[in-house]
N, C-alpha and C positions, 0 to 999 in steps of 0.2 A: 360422777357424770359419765355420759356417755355418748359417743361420739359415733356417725354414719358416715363412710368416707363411700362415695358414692361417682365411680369416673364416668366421663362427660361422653356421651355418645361414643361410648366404648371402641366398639367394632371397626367404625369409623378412624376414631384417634388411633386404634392399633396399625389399620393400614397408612395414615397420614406420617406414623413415625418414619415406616422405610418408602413412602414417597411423597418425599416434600410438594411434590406438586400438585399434590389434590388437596389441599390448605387452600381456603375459600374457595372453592369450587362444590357445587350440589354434587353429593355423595351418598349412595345407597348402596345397604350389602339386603344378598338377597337369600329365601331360606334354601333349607335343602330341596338338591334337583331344581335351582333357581328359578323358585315358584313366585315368592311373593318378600315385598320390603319388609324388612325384620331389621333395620337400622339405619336413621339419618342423620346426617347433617344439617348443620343447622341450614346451611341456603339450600337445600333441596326440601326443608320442610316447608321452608319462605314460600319454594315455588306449587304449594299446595301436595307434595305427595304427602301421601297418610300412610302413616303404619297399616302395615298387611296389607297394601296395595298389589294387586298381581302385576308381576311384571310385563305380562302384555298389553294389559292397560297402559301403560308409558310410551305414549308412540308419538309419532307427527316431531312437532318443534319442540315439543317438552323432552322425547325422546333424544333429542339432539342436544339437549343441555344436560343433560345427567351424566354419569359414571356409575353406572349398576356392576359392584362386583359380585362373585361367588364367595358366600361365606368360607372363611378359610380358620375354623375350629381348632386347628393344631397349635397356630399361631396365638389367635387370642386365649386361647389355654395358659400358654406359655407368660403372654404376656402379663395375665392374671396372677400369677403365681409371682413374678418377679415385683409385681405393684404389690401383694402383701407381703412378700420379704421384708419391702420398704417400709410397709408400717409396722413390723414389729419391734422395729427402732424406737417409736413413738408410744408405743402403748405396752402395759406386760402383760395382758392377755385381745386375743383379735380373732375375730368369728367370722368363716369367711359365710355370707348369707346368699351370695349369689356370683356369678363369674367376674361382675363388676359393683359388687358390692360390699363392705366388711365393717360393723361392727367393733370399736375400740371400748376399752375400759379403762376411762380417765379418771376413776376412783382417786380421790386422794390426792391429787392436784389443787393448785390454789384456785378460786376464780379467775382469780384478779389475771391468770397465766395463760388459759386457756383459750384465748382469742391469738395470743402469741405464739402459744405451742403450735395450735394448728396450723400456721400460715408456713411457719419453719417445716410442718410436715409436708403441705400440698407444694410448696417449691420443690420438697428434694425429693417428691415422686415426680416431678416434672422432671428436674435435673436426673435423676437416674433412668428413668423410663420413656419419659418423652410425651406421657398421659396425663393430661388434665383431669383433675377431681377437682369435685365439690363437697365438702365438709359441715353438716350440721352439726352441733353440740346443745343435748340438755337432759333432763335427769331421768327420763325413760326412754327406751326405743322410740313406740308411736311420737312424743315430741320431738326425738331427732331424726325421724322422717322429716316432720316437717321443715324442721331448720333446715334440715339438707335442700328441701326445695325451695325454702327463702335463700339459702345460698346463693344459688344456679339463678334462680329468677328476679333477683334483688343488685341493679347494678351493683349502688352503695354498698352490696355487702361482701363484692370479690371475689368471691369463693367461700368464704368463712359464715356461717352466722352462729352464733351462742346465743341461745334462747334463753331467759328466764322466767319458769313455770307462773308465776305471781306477779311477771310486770304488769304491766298497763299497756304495754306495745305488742305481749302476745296475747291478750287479751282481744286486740283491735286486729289483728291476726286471724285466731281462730275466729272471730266472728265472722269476717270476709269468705275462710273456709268453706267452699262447698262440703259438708258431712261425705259427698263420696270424693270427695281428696285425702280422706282419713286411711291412712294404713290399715286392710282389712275388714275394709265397710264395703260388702260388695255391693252390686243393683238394686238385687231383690232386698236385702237389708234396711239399705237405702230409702227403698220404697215405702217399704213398713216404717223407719222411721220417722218418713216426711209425713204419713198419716198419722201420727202424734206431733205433728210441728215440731220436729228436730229436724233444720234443714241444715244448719251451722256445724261445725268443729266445734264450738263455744256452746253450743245448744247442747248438743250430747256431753260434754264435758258436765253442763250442771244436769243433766238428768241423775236420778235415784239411780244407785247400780243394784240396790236389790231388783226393783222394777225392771229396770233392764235384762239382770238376770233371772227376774219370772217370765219375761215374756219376751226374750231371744236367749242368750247362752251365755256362759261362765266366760268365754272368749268375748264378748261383744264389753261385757261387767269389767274385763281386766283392761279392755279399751278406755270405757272411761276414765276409769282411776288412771291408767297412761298419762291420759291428754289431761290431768291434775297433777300431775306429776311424780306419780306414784310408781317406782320401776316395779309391774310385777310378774313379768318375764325375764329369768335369769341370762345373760350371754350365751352360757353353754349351752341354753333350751334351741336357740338358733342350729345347731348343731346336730339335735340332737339325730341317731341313726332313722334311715330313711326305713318302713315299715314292707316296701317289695322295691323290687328295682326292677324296671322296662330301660329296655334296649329294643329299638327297631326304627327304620324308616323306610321310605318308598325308592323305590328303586330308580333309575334313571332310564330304565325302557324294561316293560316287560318280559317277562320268562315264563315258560314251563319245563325248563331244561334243571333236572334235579339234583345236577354236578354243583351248579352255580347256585339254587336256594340251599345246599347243603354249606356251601362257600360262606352265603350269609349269615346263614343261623349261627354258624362254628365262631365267625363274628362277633354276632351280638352277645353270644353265650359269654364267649371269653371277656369281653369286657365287662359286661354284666360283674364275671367273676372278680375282676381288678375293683369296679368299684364294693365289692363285698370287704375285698382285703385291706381297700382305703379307709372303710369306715371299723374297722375292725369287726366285721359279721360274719355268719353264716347261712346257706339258707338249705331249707327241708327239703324243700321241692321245687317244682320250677312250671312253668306252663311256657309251650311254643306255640307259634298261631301263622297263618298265611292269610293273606286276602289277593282276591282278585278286584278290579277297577268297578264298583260299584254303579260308576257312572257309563258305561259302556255294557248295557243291558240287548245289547248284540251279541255278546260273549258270553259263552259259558260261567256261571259266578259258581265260587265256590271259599268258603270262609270258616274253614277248620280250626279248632285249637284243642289240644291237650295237654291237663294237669298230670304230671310223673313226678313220683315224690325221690327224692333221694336215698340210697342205699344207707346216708349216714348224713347229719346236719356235716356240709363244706364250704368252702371257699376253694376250693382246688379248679384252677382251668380245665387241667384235663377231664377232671371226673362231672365236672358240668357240663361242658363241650361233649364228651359222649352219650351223654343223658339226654339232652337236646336233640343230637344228631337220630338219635333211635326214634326220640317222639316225630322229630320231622318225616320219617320214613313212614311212622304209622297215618301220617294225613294226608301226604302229599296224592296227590290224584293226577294221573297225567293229561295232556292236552289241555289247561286250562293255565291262561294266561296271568301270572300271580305277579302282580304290583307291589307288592310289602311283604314280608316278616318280621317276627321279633321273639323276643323271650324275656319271660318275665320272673322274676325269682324270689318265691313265696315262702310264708314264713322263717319270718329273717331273726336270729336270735345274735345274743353279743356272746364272743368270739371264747371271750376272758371268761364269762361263766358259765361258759355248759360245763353239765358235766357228763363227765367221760364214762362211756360203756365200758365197766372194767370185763365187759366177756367178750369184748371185741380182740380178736386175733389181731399183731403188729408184728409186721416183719420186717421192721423199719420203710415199708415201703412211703407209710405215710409221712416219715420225716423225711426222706429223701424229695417227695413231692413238693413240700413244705418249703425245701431247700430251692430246689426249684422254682418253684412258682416266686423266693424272694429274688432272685437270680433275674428271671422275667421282668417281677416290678423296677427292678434297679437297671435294667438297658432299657426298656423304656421311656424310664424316667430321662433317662440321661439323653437318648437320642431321639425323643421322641415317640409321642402312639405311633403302636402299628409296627417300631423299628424291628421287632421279632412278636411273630405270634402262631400258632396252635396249627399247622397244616397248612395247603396249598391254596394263595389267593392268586385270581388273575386282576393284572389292572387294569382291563377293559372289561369287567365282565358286566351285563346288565344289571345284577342288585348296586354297584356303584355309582354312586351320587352321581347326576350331571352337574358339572362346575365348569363351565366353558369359560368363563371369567376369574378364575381362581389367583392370584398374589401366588408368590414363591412363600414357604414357610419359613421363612429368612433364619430364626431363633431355632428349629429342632434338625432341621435338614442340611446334612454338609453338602449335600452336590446342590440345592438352593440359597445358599448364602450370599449377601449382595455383595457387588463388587464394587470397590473404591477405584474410581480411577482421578492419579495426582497432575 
């Protein structure tokens, strides 16, 4: 079996832990440079705000009922990692699938256990964390999507629901199922479906999966069989390594000053590198790019990028951070007002088996890097992104986020830690 532990308005819950006072109150975290609603609560969705709503849209009296924060990424980082700690109590293998989402492997469990095991797990992520989840269980992924959202939307079912593939009550289930509530049915799929009369979960479930797979994809084929109960995506496939990795976002007031895009890029670069070394890769080459505001066609535009391959497939901060920094000099153009960068880092191979240029010169410089760069991951880690990194940031500079509403990052940061008073 296999279980979706899936927490409740994430973002949300993460702030409600260190302030109990926004518990029933409309609450919304907003994205970066506090553009637009990227997470609610449940009485602020009551009061009609949508996902992706801009936040200046939110005005008059609705305005005056809300709490719009600034996403504060470090925090629910943190708090993410501490919710799977929690479940690996529960399970002997755990996928994390998303920041608020993970994947168990209840192989080998009784049935008869499995409504019990779970409840014992979402309590003591509760107790330890402070984070409500919701828990589907059943014998492929796509079926323990669903469970997970008869969990969440099923008074009767508390948090918990355990599916089984051949009742009669998921039966009456997926029939209900709009087909785009299926895990990885997009629109346009969607669309194509309903013109064969597949509008149901239950409809595509008894469709032919050879037919499906002649006339959509191997992926759409491995959906059906899912939602029959057939696991035919492994845990680990959740996992598997990312194929390029983007780092970049907009900035919080424009620049053409090449001190502070050189700031950014050295940014993205270096993280980029961290998640290379996270997932155990490498990469060949790298591509950097700028943009200026597309929408402000009063201003000079201008939307560079350049491919630079690497001297050698790495993971090394430094050696990607200066690889970037050169590509940025070859684009950058002055007096034009750049809104974004980023870097993207291509051809990405596994770490464990390349194999090595035995005509490459070593003069230990590479292990000394190596050393290094773990040295890097391990203060990090411990004190938080960002605690040490690659060169001179300013913390006004314009490529930084606007967060006028930002929480203390209570979990990574010792000078923001909450204070108890007795």
């Amino acid at each position: 079996m296999i279980a979706l532990v899936d927490c409740n308005n994430f973002y949300v819950s993460c702030e409600r832990v260190f302030d109990p006072s926004l518990r029933g109150k409309p609450v919304g975290v907003l994205s970066n440079n506090d553009g637009c609603v990227i997470a609610r609560s449940q009485e602020i969705k009551d009061l009609g705000v949508a996902m992706g709503m801009p936040a200046f849209k939110i005005e008059g009296a609705l305005r005056r009922q809300c709490i719009l924060l600034s996403s504060n990424y470090a925090l629910y980082g943190d708090m993410s990692r501490r919710v799977v700690d929690t479940l690996r109590e529960f399970a002997p293998a755990v996928e994390v699938y998303s920041i608020d989402e993970c994947f168990l492997d209840l192989a080998g469990m009784a049935p008869a256990g499995l409504d019990a095991h779970c409840r014992r797990l979402r309590h003591t992520v509760m107790r330890h964390t402070g984070i409500p989840v919701g828990v589907g269980v059943a014998t492929s992924r796509t079926l323990a999507k669903i469970a997970n959202h008869q969990a969440k939307k099923d008074p009767r079912a508390d948090g918990v629901h355990v599916l089984e593939a051949d009742s009669a009550a998921t039966r009456a289930l997926l029939q209900r199922l709009p087909v785009t509530e299926v895990w990885g049915v997009a629109g346009r799929t969607a669309a194509r479906l309903g013109q064969l009369g597949i509008e149901s979960a239950w409809q595509l479930r008894e469709a032919d999966p050879k037919h499906i797979r002649r006339h959509f994809s191997v992926v759409l084929e491995r959906t059906v069989r899912e939602l029959r109960g057939e696991s035919c995506i492994r845990l680990d496939d959740v996992g598997a390594p990312r194929e390029r990795i983007m780092t970049s976002r907009s900035f919080g007031r424009p620049t053409d000053d090449l001190a502070q895009l050189r700031q950014a890029v050295r940014a993205h670069a270096g993280r980029g590198a961290e998640k290379l070394r996270g997932q155990g890769s490498v990469a060949r080459a790298l591509l950097v790019f700028l943009k200026t505001n597309k929408h402000r066609q009063d201003l000079p535009q201008h939307h560079p990028s350049l491919v630079v391959p690497l001297a050698r497939p790495s993971d090394d901060s430094l050696e990607i951070v200066a690889t970037a920094t050169r590509a940025l000099a070859r684009i950058y153009r002055p007096g034009h007002q750049y809104m974004k960068a980023g870097v993207m880092l291509l051809d990405i191979a596994d770490k464990a088996s390349l194999q090595q240029d035995l005509f490459a010169v070593d003069d230990g410089k590479k292990e000394r890097n190596q050393r290094l760069m773990d040295t890097l991951d391990a203060i990090n880690q411990k004190h938080g992104r960002g605690a040490l990194s690659l060169g001179k940031t300013s913390v006004d500079a314009a490529w930084q986020l606007k967060c006028e509403h930002r929480t203390s990052r209570y979990t990574t940061r010792w000078d923001e830690l909450p204070i108890a008073r007795l």
